[in-house]
ROVEXZA-278369 format. One line per 10 residues: number of its first residue (from 1); their letters; for each residue x, y, z negated of N, C-alpha, C. Coordinates in nm, 4 decimals, always signed. Atoms other than C-alpha are relative to their C-alpha. Layout:
BEGIN
NUM	a	X,Y,Z,X,Y,Z,X,Y,Z | ...
REM end
This chain:
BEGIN
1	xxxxxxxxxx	+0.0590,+0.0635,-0.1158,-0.9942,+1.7123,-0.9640,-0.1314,-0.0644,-0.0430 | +0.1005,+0.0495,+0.0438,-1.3363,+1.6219,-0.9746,-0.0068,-0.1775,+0.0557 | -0.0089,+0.1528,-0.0344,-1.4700,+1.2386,-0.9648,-0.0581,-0.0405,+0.1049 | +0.0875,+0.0025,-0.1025,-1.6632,+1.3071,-0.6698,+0.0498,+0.0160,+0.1498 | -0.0986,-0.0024,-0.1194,-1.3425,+1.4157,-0.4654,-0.0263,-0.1192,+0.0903 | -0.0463,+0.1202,-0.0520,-1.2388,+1.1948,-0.1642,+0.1108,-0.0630,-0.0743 | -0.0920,+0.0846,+0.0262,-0.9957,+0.9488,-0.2537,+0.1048,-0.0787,+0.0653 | -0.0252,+0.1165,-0.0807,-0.7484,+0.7539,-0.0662,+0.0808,-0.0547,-0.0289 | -0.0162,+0.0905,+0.0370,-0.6079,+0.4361,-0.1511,+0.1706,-0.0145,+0.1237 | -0.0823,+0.0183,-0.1365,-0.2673,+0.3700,+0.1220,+0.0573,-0.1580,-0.0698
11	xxxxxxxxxx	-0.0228,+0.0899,+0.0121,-0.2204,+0.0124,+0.0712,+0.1536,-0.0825,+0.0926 | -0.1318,+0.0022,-0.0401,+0.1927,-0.1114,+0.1837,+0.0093,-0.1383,-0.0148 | -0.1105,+0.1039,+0.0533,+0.3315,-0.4318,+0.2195,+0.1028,+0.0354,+0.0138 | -0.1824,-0.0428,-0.0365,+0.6951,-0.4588,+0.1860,+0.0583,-0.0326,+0.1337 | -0.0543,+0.0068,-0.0979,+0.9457,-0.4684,+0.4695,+0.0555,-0.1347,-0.0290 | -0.0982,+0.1263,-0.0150,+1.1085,-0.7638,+0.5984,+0.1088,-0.0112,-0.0708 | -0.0778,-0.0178,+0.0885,+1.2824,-0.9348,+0.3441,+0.1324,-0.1300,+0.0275 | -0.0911,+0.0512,-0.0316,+1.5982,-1.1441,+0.3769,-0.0447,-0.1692,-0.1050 | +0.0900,+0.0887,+0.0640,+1.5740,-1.4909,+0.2377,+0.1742,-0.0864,-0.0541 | -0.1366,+0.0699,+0.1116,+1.9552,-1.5386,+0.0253,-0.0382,-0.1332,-0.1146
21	xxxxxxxxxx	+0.0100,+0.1297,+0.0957,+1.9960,-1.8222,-0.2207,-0.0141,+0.0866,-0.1704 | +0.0017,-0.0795,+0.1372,+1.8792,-1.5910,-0.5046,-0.1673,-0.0163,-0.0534 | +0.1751,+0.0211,+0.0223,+1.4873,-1.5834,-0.7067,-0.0697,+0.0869,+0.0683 | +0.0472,-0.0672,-0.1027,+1.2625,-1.4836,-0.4787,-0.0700,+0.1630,-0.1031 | +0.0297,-0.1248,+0.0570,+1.1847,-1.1484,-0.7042,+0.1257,+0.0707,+0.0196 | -0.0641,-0.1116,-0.0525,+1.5193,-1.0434,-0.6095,+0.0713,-0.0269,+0.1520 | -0.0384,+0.0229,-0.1027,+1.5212,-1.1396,-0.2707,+0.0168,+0.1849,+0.0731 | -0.0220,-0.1639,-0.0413,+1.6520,-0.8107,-0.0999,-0.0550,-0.0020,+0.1696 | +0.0369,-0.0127,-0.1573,+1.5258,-0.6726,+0.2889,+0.1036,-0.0446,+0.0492 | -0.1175,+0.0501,-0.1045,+1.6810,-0.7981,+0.5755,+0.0045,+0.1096,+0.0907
31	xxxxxxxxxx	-0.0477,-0.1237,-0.0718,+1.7698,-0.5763,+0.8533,-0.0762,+0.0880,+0.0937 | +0.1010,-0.0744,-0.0754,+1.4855,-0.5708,+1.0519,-0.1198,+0.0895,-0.1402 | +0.0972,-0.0474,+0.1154,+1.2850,-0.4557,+0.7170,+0.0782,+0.1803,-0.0168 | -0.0729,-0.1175,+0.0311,+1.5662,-0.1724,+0.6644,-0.0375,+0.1148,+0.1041 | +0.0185,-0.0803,-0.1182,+1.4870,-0.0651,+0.9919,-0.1655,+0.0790,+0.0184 | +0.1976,-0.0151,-0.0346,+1.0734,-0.0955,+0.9690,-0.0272,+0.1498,-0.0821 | +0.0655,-0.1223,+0.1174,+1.0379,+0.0962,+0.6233,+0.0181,+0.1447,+0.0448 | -0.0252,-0.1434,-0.0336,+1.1932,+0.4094,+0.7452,-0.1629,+0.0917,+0.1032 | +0.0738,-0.0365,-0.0358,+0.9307,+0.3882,+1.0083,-0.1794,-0.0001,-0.0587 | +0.1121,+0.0090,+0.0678,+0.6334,+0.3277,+0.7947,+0.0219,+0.1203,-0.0861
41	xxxxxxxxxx	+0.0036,-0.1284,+0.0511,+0.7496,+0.6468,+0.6008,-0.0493,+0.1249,+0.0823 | +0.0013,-0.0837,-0.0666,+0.7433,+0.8631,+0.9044,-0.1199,-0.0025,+0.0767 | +0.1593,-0.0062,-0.0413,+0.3859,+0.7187,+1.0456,-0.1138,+0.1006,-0.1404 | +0.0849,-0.0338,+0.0989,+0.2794,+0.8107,+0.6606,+0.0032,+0.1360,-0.0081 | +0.0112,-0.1135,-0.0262,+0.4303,+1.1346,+0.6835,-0.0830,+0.0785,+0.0689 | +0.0436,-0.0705,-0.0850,+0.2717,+1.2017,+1.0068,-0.1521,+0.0216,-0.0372 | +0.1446,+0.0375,+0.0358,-0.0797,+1.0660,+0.8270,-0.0695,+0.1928,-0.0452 | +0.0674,-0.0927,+0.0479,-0.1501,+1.4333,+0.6608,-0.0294,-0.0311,-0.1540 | +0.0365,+0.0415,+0.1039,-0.1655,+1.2270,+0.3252,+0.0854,+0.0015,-0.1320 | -0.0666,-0.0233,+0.1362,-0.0287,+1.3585,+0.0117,-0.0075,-0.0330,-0.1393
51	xxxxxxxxxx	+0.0058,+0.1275,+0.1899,+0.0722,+1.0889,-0.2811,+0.0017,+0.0570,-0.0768 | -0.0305,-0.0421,+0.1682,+0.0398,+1.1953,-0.6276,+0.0190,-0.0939,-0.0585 | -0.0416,+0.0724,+0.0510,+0.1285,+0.8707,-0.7012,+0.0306,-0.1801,+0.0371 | -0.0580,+0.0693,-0.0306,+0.3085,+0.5427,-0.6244,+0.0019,-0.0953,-0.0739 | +0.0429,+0.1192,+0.0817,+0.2270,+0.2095,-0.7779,+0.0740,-0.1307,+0.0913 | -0.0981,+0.0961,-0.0295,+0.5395,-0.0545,-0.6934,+0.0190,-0.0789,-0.0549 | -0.0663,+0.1099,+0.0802,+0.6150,-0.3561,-0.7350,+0.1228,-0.0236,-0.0733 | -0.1160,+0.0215,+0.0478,+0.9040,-0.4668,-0.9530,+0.0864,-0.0777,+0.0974 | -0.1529,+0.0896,-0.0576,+1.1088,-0.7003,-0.7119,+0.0769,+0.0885,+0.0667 | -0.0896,-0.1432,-0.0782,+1.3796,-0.5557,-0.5100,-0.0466,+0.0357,+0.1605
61	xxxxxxxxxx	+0.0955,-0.0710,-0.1585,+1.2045,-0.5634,-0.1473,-0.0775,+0.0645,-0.0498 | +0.1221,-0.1525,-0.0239,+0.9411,-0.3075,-0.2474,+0.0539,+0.0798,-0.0299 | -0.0162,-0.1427,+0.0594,+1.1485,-0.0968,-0.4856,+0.0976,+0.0591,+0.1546 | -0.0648,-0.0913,-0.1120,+1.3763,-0.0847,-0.1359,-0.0737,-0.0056,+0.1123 | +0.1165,-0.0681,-0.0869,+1.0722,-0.0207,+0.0794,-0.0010,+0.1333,-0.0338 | +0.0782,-0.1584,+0.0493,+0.9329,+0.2455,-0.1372,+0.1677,+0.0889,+0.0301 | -0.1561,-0.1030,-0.0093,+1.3160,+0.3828,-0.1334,-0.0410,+0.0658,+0.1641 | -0.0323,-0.0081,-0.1344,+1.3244,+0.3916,+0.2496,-0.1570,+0.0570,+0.0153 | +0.1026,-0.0828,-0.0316,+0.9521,+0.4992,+0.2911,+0.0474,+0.0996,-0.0716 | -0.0315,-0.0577,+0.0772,+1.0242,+0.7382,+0.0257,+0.0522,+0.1404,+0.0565
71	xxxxxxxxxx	-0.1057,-0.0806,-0.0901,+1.2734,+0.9133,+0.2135,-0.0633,+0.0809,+0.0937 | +0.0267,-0.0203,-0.1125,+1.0737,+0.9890,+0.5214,-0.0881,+0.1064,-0.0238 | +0.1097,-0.0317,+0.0192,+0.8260,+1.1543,+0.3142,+0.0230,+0.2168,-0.0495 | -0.0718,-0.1320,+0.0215,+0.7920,+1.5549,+0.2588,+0.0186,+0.0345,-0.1137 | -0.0275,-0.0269,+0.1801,+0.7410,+1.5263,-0.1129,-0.0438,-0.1478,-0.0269 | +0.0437,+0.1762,+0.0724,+0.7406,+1.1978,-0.3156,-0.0221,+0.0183,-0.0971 | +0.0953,-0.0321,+0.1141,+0.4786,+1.1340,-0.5445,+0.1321,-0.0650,-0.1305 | -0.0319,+0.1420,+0.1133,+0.5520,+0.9567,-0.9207,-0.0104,-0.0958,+0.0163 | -0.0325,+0.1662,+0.0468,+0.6436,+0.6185,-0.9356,+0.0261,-0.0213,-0.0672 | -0.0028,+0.0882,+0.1263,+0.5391,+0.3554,-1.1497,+0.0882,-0.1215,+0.0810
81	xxxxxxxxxx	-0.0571,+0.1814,+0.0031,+0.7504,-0.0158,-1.1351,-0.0650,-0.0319,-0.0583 | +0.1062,+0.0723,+0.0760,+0.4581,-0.2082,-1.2074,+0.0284,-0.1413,-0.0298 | -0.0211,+0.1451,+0.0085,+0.5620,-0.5600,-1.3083,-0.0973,-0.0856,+0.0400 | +0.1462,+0.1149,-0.0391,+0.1740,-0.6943,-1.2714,-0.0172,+0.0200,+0.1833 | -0.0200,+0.0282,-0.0924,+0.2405,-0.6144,-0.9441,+0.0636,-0.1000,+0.1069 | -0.0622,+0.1297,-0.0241,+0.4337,-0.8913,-0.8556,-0.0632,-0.1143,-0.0106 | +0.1001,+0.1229,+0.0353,+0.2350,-1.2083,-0.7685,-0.1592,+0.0177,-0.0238 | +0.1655,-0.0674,+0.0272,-0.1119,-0.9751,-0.8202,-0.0445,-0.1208,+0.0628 | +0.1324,+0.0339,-0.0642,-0.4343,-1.1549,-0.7224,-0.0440,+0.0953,+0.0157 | +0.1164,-0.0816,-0.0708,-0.7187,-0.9722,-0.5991,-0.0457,+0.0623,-0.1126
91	xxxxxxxxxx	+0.0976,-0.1114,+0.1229,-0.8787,-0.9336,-0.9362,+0.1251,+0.1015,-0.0996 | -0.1375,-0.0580,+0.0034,-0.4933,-0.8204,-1.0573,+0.0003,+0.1539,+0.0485 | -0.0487,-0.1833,-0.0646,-0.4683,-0.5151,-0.8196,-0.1681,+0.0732,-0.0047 | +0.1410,-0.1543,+0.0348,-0.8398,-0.4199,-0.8599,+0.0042,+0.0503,-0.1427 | -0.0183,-0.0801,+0.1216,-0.7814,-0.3890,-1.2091,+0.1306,+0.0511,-0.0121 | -0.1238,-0.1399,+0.0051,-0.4611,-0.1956,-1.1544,-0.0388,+0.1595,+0.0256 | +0.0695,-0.1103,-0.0997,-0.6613,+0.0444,-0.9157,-0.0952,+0.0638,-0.1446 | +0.1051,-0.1016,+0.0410,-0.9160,+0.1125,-1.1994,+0.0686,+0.0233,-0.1301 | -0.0915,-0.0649,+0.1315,-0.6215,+0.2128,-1.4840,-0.0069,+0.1373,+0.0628 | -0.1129,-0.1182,-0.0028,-0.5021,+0.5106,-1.2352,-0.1164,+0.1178,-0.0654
101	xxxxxxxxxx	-0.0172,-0.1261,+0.0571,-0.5527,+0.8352,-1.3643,-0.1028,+0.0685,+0.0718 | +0.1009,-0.0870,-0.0736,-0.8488,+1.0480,-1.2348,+0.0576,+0.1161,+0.0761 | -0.0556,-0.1124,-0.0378,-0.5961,+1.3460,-1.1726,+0.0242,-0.0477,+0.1254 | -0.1113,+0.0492,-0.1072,-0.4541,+1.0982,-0.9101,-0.1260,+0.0036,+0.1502 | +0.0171,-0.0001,-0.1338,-0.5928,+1.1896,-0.5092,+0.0040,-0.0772,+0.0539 | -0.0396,+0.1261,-0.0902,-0.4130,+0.9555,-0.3047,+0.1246,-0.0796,-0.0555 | -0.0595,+0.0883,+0.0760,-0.2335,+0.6873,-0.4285,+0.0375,-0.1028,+0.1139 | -0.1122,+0.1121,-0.0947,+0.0469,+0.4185,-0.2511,+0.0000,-0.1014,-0.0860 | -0.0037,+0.0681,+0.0312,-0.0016,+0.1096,-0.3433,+0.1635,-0.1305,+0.0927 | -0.0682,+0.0603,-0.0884,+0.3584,-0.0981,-0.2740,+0.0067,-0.2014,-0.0268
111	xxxxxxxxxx	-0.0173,+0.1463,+0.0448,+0.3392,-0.4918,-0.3022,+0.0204,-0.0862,+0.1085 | -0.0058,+0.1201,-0.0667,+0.2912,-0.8543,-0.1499,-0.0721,-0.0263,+0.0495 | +0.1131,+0.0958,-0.0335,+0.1171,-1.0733,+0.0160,+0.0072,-0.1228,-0.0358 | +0.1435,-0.0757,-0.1194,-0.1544,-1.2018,+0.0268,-0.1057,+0.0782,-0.0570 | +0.1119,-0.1196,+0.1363,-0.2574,-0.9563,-0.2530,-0.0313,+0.0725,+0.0813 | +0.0324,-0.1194,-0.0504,-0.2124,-0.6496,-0.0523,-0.1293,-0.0048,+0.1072 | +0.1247,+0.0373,-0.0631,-0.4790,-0.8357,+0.2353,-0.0813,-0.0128,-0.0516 | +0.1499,+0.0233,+0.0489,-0.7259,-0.9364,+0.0156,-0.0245,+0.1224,-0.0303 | +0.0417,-0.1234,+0.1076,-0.7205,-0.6090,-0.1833,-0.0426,+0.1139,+0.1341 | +0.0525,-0.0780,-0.0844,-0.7701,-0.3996,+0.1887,-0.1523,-0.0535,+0.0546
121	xxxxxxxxxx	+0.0848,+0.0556,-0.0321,-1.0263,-0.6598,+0.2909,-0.1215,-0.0161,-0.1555 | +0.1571,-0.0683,+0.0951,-1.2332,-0.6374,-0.0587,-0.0188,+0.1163,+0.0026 | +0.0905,-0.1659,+0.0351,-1.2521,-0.2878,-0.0668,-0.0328,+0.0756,+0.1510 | +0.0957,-0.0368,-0.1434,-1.3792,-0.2274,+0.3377,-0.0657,-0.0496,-0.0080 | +0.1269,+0.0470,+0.0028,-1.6766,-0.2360,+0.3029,-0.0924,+0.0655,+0.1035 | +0.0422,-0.0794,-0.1772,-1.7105,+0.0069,+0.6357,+0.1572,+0.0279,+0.0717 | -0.1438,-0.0489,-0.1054,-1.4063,+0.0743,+0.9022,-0.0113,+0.0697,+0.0714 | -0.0103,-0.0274,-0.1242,-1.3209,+0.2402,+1.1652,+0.0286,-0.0829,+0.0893 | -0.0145,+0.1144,-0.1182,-1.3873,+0.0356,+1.4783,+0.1299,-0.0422,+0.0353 | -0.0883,+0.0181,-0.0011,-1.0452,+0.0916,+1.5879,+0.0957,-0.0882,-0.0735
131	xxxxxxxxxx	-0.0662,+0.0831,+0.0933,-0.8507,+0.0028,+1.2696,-0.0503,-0.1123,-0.0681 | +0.0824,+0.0962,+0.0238,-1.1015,-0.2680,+1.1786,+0.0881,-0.1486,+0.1065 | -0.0343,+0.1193,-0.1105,-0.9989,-0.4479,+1.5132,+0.1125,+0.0008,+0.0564 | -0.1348,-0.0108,-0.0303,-0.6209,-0.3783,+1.5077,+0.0593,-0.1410,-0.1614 | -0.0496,+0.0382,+0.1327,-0.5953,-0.5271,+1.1381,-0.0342,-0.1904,+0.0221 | +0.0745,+0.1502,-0.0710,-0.8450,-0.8499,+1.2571,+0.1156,-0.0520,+0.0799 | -0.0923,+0.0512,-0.0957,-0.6014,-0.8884,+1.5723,+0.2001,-0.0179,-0.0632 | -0.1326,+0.0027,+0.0476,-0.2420,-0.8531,+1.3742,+0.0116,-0.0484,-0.2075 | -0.0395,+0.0163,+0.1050,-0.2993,-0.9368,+1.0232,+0.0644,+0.1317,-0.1195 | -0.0393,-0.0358,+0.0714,-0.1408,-0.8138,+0.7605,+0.1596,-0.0127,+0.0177
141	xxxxxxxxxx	-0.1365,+0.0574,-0.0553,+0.2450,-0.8506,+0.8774,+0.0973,+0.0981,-0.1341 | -0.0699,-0.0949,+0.1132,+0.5388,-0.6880,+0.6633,+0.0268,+0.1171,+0.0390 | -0.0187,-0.1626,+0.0048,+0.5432,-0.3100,+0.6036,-0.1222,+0.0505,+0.0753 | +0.1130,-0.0116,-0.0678,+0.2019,-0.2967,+0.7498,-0.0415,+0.0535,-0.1240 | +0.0555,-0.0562,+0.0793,-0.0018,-0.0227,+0.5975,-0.1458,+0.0095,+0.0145 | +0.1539,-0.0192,-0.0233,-0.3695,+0.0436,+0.5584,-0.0640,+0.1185,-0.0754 | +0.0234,-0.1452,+0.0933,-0.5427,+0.3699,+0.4587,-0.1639,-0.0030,-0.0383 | +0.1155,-0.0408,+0.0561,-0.8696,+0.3558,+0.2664,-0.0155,+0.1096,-0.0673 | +0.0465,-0.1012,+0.0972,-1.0980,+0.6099,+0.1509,-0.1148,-0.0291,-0.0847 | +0.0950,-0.0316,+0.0755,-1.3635,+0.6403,-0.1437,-0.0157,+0.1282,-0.0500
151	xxxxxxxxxx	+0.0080,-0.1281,+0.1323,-1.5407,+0.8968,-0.3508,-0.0548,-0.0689,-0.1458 | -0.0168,+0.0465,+0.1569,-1.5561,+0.8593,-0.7427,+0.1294,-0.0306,-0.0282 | -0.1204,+0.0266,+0.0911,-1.3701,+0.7638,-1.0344,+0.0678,-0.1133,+0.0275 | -0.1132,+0.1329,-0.0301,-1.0601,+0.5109,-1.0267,-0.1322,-0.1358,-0.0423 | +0.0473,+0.1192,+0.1265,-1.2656,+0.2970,-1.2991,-0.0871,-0.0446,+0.1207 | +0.1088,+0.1105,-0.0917,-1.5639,+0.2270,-1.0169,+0.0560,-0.0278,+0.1322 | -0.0473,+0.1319,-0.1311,-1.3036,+0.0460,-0.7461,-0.0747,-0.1305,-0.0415 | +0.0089,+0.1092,+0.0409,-1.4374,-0.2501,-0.6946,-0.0307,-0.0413,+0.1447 | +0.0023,+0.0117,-0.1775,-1.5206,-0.4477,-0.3251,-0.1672,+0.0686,+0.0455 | +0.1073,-0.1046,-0.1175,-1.6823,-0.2837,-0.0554,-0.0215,+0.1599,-0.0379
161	xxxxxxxxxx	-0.0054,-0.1601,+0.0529,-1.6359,+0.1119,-0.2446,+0.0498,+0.0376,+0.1095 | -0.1019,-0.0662,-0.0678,-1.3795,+0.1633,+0.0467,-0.0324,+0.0327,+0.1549 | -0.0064,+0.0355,-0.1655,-1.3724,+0.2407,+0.4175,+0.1546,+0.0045,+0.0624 | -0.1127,+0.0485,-0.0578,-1.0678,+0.1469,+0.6118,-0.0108,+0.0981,+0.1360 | +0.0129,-0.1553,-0.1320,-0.9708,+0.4775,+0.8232,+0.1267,-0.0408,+0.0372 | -0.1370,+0.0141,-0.0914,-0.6121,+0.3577,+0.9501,+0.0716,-0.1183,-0.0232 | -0.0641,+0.1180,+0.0353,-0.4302,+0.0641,+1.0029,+0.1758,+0.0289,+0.0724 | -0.1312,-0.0041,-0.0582,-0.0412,+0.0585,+1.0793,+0.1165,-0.1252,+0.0198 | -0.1107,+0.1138,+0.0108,+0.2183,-0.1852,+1.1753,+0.1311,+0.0031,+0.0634 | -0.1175,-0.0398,-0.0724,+0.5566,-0.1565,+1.3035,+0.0553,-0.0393,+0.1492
171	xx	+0.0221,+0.0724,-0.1612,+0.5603,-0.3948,+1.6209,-0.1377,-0.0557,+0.0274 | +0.1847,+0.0148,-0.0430,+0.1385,-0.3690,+1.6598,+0.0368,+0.0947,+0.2078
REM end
């Protein structure tokens, strides 16, 4: 794949997560989350966008997001369990973004907030009107996805590389 390809970035929070008397890294989904992810698989499906690779957080709400998106999907890329995913900052997931792999197309990013917001909001640096002013009006909510594109190598992510071509949310 050349470095000049498009690129696209699909940025995930996790699904609604339940809130037991356990550490919040293994707080597990709650029911409405069990219910969301499935459908955040089947909007992604419908996207036309084929992962070569999957970059998850370690707690147990994402790894059972990505499960339940996962599912919906017609082929599932590689997944990593990224531990620095957990708790990322901004400068955290941009330097995650510029490890991946040049081979890698489109790439699923699964984490938290309010990493996963900042990290869609530094790297639009153009939108689509639409998803620009769906994301503005609803936030970032859980299992809410966002689909950026660039061209170039992983290594030159950095803010404003991206444009923000789709925004998704489950009760938008």
């Amino acid at each position: 794949m050349s470095v000049d390809t498009p690129r696209r970035i699909v940025v995930l929070r996790h699904a609604k997560a339940d809130w037991p008397s356990v550490p919040d890294h293994e707080r597990p989904l709650a029911d409405r989350g069990r219910r969301d992810a499935p459908a955040a698989g089947h909007w992604l499906a419908g996207s036309g966008i084929d992962l070569d690779l999957a970059l998850c957080s370690t707690s147990v709400r994402t790894r059972q997001t990505w499960k339940l998106v996962a599912h919906e999907l017609p082929r599932r890329p590689r997944t990593v369990y990224e531990e620095r995913l957990y708790e990322a900052s901004l400068g955290d997931l941009l330097a995650l973004l510029t490890e991946v792999p040049d081979d890698v197309g489109d790439l699923v990013v699964i984490g938290h907030n309010p990493g996963m917001h900042a990290l869609v909001d530094a790297l639009a640096g153009a939108a689509e009107p639409e998803s620009a002013a769906r994301l503005v009006s609803y936030g970032f909510p859980t299992c809410a996805a966002a689909v950026l594109t660039f061209s170039g190598p992983w290594k030159s992510v950095e803010h404003g590389v991206a444009r923000l071509t789709a925004y998704w949310s489950p009760h938008d």
